[in-house]
Steps between C-alpha positions, in 0.01 A plus 500: 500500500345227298708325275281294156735246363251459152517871486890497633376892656496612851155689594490704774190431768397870506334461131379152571159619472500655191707209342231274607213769377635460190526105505913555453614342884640181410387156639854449567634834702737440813562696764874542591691649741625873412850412495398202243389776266781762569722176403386428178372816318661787722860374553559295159805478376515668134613101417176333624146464381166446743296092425311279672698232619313119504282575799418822377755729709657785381877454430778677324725294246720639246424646142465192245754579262430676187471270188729591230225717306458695840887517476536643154225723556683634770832564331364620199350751759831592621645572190232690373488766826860514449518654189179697527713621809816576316284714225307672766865639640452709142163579516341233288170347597608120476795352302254475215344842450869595423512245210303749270809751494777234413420541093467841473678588188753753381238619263235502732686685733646767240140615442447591869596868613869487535511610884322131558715324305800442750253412768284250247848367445565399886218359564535256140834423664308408839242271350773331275707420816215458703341225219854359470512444884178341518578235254842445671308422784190302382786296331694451829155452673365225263789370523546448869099352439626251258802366752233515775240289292777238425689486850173507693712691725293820617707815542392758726349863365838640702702243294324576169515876494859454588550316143335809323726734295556810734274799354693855505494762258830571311652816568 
């Protein structure tokens, strides 16, 4: 295989002459040994990222951390599949589609036939839970943000979702 440390790609020699019909073989492509390439790009750990190092060989090194707008973006994330989760478990799309059912009034649901009324009632009940749950946890999640923002100290995606409310339907 031939390694391009510009192009930080592996090509493999079988489709070297198309590459270089279509003027895309680099001036820089290496060959290495099989076991080079089986290193770097077939046994990577999850943890590890392919570059050039300053001669131009392939190495592994560790993710760069992710800055703190990577970091929110990521918790935000989190909390956000969490309760879409939790109101799929009752058969809304996402946390949000539910939010349309919270206001439903008493009026509004005295002029719908009366064998949909108990059912229109539950799932009001639902969305009010389900909206008071998600701002329970947006508050506990911005929260955790804030301290994170302040400390500098970065807590884990394991450490964050363990800070979140817990999300179960009353009985």
């Amino acid at each position: 295989m031939f390694y391009s440390a510009t192009a930080n790609t592996w090509y493999d020699p079988e489709f070297r002459a198309s590459y270089e019909e279509s003027g895309s073989w680099p001036d820089d492509a290496t060959e290495y040994p099989d076991h080079v390439y089986e290193q770097v790009v077939r046994d990577r750990p999850a943890n590890k990222v392919m570059v050039a190092d300053v001669d131009g060989n392939p190495v592994l090194i560790y993710l760069p951390a992710p800055d703190n707008e990577q970091l929110i973006a990521q918790y935000t994330s989190l909390i956000q599949s969490r309760l879409d989760n939790f109101a799929r478990t009752r058969n809304y799309d996402n946390v949000n589609s539910s939010a349309k059912y919270k206001d439903i009034s008493d009026d509004e649901i005295d002029s719908l036939p009366a064998e949909l009324h108990a059912d229109v009632i539950k799932f009001r009940a639902e969305c009010r839970y389900l909206a008071l749950k998600a701002a329970e946890t947006w508050a506990r999640g911005y929260a955790i943000l804030g301290s994170f923002q302040i400390s500098g100290e970065v807590p884990s995606i394991e450490s964050v979702e363990a800070q979140l409310p817990l999300l179960e339907w009353p009985n």
